[in-house]
N, CA, C, O and CB atoms as a CASP TS submission, in Angstrom:
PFRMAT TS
TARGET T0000
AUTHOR 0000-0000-0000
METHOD Language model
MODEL 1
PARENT N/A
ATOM      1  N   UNK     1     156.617 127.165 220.483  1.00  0.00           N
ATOM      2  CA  UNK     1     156.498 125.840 219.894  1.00  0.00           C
ATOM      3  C   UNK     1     157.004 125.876 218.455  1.00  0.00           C
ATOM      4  O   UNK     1     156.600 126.683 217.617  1.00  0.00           O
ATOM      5  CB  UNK     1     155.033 125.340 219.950  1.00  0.00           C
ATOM      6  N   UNK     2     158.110 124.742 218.195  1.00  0.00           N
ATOM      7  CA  UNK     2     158.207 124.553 216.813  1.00  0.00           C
ATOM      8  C   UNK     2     157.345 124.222 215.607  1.00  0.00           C
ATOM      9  O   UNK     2     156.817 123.129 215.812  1.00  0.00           O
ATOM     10  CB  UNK     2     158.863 123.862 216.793  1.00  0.00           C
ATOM     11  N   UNK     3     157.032 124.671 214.566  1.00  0.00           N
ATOM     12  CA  UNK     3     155.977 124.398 213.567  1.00  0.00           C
ATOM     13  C   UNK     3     156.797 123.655 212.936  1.00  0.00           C
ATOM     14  O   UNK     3     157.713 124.442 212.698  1.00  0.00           O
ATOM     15  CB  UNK     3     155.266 125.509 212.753  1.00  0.00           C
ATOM     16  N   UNK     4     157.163 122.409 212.392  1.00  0.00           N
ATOM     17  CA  UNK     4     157.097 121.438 211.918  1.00  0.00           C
ATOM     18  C   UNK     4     156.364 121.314 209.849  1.00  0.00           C
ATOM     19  O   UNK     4     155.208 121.499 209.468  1.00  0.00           O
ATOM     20  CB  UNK     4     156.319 120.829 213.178  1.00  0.00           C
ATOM     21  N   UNK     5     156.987 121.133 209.427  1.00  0.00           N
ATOM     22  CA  UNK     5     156.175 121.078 208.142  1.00  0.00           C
ATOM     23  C   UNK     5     156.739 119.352 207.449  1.00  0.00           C
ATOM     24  O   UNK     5     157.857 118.839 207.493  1.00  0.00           O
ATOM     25  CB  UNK     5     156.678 122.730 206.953  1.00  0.00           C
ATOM     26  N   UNK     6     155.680 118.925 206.960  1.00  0.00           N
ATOM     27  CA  UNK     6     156.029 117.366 206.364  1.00  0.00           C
ATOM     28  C   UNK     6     156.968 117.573 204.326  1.00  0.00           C
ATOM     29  O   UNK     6     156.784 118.404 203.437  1.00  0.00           O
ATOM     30  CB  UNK     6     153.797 116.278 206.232  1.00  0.00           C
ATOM     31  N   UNK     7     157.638 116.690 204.400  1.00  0.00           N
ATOM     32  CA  UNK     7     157.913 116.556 203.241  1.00  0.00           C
ATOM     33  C   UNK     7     158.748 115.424 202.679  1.00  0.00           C
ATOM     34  O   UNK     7     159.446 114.740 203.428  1.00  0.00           O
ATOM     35  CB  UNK     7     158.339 117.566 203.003  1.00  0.00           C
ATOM     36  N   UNK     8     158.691 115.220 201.401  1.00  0.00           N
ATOM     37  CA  UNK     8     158.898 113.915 200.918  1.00  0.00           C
ATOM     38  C   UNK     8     160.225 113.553 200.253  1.00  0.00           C
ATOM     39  O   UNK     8     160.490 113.918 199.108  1.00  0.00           O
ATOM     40  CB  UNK     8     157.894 113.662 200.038  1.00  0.00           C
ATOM     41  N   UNK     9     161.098 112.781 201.054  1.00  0.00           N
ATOM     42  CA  UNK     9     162.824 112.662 200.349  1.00  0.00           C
ATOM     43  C   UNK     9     163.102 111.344 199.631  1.00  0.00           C
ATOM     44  O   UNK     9     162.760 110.295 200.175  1.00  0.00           O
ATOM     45  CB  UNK     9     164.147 112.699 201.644  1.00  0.00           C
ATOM     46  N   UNK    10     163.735 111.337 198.377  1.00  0.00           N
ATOM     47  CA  UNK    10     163.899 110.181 197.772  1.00  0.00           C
ATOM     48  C   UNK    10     165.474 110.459 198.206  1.00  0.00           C
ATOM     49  O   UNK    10     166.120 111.494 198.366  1.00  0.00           O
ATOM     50  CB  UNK    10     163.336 109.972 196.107  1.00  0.00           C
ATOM     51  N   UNK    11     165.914 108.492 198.368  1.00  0.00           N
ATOM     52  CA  UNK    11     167.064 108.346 199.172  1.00  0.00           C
ATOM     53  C   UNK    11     167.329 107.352 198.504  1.00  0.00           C
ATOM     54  O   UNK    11     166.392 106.733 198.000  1.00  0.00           O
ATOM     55  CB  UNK    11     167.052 108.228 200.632  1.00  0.00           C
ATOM     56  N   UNK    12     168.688 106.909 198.306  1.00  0.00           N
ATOM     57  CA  UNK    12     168.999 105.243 197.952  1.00  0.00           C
ATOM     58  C   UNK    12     169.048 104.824 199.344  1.00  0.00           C
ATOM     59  O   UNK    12     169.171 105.373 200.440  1.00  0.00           O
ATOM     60  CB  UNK    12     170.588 104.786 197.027  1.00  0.00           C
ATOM     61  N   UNK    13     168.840 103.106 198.682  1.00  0.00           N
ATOM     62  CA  UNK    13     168.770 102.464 199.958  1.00  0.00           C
ATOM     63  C   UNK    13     169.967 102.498 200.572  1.00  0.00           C
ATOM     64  O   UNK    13     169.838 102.800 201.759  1.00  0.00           O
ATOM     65  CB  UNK    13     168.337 101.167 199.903  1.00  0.00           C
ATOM     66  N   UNK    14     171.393 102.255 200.148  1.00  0.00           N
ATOM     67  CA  UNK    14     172.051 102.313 200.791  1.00  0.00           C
ATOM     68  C   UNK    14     172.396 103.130 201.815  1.00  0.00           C
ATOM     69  O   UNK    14     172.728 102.632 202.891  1.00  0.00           O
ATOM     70  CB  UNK    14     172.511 102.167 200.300  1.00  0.00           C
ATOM     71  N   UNK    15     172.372 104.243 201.664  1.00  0.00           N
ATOM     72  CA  UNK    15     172.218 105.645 202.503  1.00  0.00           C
ATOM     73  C   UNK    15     171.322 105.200 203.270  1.00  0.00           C
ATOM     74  O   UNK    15     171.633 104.471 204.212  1.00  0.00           O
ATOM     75  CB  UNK    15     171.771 107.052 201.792  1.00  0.00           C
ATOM     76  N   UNK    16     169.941 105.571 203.004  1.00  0.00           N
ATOM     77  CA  UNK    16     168.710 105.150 204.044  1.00  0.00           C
ATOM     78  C   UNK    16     169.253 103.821 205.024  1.00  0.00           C
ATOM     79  O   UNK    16     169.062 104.059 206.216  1.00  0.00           O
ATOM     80  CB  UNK    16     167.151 104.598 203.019  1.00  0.00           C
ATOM     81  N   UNK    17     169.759 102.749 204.813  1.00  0.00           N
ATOM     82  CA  UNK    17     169.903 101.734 205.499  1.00  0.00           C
ATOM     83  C   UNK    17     170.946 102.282 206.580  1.00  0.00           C
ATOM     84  O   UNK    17     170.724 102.161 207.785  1.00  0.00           O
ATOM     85  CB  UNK    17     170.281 100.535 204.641  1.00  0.00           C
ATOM     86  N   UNK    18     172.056 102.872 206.093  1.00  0.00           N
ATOM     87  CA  UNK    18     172.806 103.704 207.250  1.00  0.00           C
ATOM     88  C   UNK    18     172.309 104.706 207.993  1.00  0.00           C
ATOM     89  O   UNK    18     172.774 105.376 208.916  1.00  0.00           O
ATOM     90  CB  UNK    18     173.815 104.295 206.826  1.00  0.00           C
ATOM     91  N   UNK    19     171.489 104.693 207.540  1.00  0.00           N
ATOM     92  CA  UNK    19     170.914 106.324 208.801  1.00  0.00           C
ATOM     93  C   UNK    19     170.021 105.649 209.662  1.00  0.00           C
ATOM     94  O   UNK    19     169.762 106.082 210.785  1.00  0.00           O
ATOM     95  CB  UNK    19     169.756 107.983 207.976  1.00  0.00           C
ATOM     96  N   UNK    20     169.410 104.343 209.077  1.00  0.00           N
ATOM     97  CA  UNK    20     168.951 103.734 209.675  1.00  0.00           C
ATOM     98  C   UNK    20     169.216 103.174 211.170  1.00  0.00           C
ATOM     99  O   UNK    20     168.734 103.413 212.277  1.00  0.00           O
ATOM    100  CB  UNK    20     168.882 103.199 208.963  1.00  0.00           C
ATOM    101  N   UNK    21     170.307 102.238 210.621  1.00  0.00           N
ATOM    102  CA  UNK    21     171.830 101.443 212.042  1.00  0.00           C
ATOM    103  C   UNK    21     171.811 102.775 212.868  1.00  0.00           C
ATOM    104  O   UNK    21     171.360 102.696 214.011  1.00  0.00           O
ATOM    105  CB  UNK    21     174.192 101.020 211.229  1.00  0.00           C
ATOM    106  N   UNK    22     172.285 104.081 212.383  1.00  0.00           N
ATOM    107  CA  UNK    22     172.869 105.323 212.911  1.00  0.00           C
ATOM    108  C   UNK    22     171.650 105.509 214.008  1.00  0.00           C
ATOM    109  O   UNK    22     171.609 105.296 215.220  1.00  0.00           O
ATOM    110  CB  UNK    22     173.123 106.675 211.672  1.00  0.00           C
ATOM    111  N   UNK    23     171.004 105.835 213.382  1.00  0.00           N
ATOM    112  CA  UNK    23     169.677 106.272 214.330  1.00  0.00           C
ATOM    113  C   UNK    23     169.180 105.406 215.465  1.00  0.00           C
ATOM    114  O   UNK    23     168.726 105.760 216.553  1.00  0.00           O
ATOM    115  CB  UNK    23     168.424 106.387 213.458  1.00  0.00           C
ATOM    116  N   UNK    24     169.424 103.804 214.817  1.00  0.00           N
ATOM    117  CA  UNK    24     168.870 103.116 216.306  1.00  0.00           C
ATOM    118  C   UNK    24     170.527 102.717 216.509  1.00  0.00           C
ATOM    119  O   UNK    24     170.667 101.552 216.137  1.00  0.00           O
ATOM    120  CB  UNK    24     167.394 101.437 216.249  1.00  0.00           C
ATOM    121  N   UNK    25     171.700 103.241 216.931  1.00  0.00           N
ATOM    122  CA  UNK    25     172.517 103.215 217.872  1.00  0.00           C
ATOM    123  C   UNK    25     172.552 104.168 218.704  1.00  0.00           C
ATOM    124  O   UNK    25     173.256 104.137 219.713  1.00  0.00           O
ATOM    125  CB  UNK    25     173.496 103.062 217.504  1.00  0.00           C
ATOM    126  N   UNK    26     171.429 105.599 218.227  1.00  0.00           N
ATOM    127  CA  UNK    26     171.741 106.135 219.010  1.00  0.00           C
ATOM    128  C   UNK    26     169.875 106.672 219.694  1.00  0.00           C
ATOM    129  O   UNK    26     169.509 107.813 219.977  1.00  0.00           O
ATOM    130  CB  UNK    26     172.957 107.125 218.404  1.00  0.00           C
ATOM    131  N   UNK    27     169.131 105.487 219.767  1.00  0.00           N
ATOM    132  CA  UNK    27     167.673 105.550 220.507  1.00  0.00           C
ATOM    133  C   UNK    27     167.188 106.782 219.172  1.00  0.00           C
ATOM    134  O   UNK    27     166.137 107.380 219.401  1.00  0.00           O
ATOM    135  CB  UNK    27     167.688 106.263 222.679  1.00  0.00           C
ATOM    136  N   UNK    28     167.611 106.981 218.417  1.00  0.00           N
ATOM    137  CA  UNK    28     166.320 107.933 217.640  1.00  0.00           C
ATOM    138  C   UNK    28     165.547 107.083 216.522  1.00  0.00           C
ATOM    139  O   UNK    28     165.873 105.938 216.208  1.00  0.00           O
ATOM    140  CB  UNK    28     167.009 109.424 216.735  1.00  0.00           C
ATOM    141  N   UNK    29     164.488 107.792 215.969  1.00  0.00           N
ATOM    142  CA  UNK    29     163.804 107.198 215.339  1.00  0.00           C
ATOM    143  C   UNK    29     164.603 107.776 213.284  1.00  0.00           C
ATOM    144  O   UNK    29     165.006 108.838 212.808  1.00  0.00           O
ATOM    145  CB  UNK    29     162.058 107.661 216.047  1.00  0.00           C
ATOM    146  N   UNK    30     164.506 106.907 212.955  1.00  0.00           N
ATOM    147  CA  UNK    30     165.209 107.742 211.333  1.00  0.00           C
ATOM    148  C   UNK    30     164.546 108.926 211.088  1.00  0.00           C
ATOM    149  O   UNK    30     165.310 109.749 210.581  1.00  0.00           O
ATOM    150  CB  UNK    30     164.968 106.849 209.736  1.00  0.00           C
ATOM    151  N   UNK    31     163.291 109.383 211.266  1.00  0.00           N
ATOM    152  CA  UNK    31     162.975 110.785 210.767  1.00  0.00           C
ATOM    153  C   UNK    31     163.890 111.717 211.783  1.00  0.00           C
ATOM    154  O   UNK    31     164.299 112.793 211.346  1.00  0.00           O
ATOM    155  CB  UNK    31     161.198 111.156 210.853  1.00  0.00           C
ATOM    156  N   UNK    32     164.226 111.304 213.174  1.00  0.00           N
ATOM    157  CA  UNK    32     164.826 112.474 214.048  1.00  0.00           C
ATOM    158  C   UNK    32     166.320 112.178 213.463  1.00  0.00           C
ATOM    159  O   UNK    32     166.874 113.065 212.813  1.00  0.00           O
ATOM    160  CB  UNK    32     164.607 112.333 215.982  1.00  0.00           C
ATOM    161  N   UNK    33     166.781 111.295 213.626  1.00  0.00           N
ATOM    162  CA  UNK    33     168.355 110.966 212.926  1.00  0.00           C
ATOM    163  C   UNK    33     167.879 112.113 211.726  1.00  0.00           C
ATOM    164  O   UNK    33     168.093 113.276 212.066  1.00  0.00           O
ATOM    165  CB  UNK    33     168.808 108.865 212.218  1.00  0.00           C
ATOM    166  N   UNK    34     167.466 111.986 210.817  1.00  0.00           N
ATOM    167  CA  UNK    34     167.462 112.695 209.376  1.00  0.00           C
ATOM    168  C   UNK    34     167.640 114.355 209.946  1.00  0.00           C
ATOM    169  O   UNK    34     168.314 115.262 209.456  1.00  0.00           O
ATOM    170  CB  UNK    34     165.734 112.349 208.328  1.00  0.00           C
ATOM    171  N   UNK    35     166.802 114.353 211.112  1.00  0.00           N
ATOM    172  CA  UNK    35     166.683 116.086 211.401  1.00  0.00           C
ATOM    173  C   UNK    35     167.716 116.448 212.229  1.00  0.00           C
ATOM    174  O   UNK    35     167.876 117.648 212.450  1.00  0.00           O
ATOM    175  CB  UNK    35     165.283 116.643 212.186  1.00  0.00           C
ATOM    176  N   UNK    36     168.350 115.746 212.662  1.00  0.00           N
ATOM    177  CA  UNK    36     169.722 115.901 213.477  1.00  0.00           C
ATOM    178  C   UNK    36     170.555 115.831 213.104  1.00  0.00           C
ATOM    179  O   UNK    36     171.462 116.276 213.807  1.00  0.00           O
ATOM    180  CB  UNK    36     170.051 115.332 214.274  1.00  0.00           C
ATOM    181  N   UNK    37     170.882 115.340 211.968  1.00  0.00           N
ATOM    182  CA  UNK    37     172.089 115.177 210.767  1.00  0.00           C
ATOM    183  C   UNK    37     171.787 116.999 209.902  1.00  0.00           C
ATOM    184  O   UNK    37     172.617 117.693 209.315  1.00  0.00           O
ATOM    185  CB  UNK    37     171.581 113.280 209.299  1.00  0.00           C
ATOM    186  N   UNK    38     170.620 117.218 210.105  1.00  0.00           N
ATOM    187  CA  UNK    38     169.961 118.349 208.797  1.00  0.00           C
ATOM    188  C   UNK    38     170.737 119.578 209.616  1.00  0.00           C
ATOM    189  O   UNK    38     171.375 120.455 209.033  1.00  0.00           O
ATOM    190  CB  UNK    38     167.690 118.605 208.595  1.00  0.00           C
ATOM    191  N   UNK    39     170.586 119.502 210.987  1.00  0.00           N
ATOM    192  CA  UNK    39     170.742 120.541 211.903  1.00  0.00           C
ATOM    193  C   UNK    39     172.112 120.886 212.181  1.00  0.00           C
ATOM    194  O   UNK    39     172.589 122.009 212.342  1.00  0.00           O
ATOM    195  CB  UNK    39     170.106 120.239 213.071  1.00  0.00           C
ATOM    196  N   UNK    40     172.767 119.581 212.219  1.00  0.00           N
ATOM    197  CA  UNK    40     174.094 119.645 212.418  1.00  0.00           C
ATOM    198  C   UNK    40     175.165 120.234 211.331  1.00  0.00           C
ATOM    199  O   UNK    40     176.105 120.966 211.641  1.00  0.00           O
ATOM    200  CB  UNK    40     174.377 118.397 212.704  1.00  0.00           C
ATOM    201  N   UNK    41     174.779 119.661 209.613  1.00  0.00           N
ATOM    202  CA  UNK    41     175.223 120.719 208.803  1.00  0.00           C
ATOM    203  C   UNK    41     174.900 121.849 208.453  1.00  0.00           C
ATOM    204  O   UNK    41     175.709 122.506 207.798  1.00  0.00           O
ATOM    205  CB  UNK    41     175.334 120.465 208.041  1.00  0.00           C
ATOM    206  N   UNK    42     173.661 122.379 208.780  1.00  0.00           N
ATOM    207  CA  UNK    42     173.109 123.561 208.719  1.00  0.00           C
ATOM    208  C   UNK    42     174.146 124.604 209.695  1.00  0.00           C
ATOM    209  O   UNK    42     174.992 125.341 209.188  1.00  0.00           O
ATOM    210  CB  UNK    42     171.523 123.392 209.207  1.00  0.00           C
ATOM    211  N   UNK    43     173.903 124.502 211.122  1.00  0.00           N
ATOM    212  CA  UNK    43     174.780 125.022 212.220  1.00  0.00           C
ATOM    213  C   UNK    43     176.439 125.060 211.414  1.00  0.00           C
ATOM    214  O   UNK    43     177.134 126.060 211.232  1.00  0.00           O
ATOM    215  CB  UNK    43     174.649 123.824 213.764  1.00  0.00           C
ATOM    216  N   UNK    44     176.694 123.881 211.104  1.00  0.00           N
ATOM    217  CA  UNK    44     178.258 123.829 211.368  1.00  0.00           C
ATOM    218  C   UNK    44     178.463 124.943 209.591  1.00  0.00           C
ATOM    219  O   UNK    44     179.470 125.651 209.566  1.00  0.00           O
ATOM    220  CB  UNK    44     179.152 121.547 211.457  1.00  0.00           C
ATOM    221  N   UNK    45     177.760 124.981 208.632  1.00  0.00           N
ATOM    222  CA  UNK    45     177.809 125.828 207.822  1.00  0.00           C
ATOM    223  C   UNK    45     177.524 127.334 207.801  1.00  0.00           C
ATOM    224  O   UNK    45     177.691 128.106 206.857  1.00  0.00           O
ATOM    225  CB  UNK    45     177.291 125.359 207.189  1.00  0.00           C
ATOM    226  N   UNK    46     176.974 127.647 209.260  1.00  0.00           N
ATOM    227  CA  UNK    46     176.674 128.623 209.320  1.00  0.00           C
ATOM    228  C   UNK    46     175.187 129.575 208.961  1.00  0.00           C
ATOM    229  O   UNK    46     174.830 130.719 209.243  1.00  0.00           O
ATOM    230  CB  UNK    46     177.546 128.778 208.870  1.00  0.00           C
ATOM    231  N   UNK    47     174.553 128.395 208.169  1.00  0.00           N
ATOM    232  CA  UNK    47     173.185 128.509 207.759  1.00  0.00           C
ATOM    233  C   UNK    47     171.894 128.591 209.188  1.00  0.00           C
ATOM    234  O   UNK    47     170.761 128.913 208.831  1.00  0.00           O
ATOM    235  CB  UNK    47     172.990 127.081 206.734  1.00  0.00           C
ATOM    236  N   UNK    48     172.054 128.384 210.285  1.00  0.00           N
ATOM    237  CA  UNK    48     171.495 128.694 211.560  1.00  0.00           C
ATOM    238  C   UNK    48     171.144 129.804 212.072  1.00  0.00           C
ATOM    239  O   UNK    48     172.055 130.122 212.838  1.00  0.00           O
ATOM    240  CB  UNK    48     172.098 128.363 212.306  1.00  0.00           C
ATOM    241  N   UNK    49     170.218 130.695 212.088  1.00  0.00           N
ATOM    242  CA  UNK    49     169.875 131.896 212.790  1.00  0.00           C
ATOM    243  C   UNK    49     170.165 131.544 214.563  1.00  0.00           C
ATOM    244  O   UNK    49     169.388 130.685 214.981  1.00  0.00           O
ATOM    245  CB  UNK    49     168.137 132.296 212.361  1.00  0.00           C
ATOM    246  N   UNK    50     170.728 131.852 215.164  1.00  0.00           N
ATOM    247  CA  UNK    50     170.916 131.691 216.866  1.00  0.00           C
ATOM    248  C   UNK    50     169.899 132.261 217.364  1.00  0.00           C
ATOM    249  O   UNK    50     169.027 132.901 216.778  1.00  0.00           O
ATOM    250  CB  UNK    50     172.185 132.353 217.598  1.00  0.00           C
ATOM    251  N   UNK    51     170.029 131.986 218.671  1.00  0.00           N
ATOM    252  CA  UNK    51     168.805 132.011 219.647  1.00  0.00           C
ATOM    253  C   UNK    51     168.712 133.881 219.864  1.00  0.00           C
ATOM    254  O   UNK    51     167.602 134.412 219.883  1.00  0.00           O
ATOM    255  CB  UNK    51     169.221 130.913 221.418  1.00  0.00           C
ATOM    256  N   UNK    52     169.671 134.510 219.976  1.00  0.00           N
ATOM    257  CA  UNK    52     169.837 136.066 219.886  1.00  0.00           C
ATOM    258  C   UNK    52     168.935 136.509 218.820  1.00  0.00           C
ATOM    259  O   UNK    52     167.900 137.168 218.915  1.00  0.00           O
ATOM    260  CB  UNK    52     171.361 136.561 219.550  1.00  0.00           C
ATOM    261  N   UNK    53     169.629 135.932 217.591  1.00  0.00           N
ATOM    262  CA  UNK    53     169.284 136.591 216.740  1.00  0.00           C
ATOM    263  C   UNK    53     167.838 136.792 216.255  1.00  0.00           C
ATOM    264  O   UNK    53     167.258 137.744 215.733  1.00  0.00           O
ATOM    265  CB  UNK    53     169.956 136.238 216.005  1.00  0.00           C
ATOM    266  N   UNK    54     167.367 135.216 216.713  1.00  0.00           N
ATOM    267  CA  UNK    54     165.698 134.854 216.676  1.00  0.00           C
ATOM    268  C   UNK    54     164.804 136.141 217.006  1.00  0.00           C
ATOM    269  O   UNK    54     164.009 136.807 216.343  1.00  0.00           O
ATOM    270  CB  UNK    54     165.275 133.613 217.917  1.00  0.00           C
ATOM    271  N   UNK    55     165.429 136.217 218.725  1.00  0.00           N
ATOM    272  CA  UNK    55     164.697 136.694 219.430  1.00  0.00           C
ATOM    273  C   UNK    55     164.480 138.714 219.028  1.00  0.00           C
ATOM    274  O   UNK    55     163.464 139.358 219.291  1.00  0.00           O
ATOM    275  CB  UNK    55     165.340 136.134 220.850  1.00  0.00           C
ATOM    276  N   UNK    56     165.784 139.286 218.348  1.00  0.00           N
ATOM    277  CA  UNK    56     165.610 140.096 217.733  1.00  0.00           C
ATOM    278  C   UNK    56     164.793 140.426 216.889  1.00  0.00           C
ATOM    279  O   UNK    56     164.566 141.635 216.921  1.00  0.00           O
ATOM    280  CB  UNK    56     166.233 140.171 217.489  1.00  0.00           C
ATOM    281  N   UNK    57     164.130 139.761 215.982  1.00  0.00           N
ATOM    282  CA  UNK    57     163.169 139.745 215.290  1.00  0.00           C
ATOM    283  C   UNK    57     162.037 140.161 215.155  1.00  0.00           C
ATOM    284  O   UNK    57     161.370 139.830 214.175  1.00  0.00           O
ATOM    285  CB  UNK    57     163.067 139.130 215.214  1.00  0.00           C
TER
END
């Protein structure tokens, strides 16, 4: 199970209002849009530990 931790982001509205549209075009709620956007540059930067590597641990 994933552990989850809460925390607090200051955003302009403009931004926020687009992630907003973004998120309900695509059925998520803006906190999952926010974590799916987080995940996606994380991975594509290379900042991602993989499922191998996890499990090495």
């Amino acid at each position: 199970m994933i552990k989850k931790k809460t925390f607090i982001i200051r955003i302009d509205e403009e931004t926020l209002a687009a992630i907003e549209k973004w998120a309900a075009d695509e059925f998520r709620s803006t906190n999952g849009q926010v974590e799916y956007l987080l995940h996606q540059a994380l991975s594509k930067a290379g900042r991602l530990k993989n499922k191998a590597q996890k499990k090495e641990e």
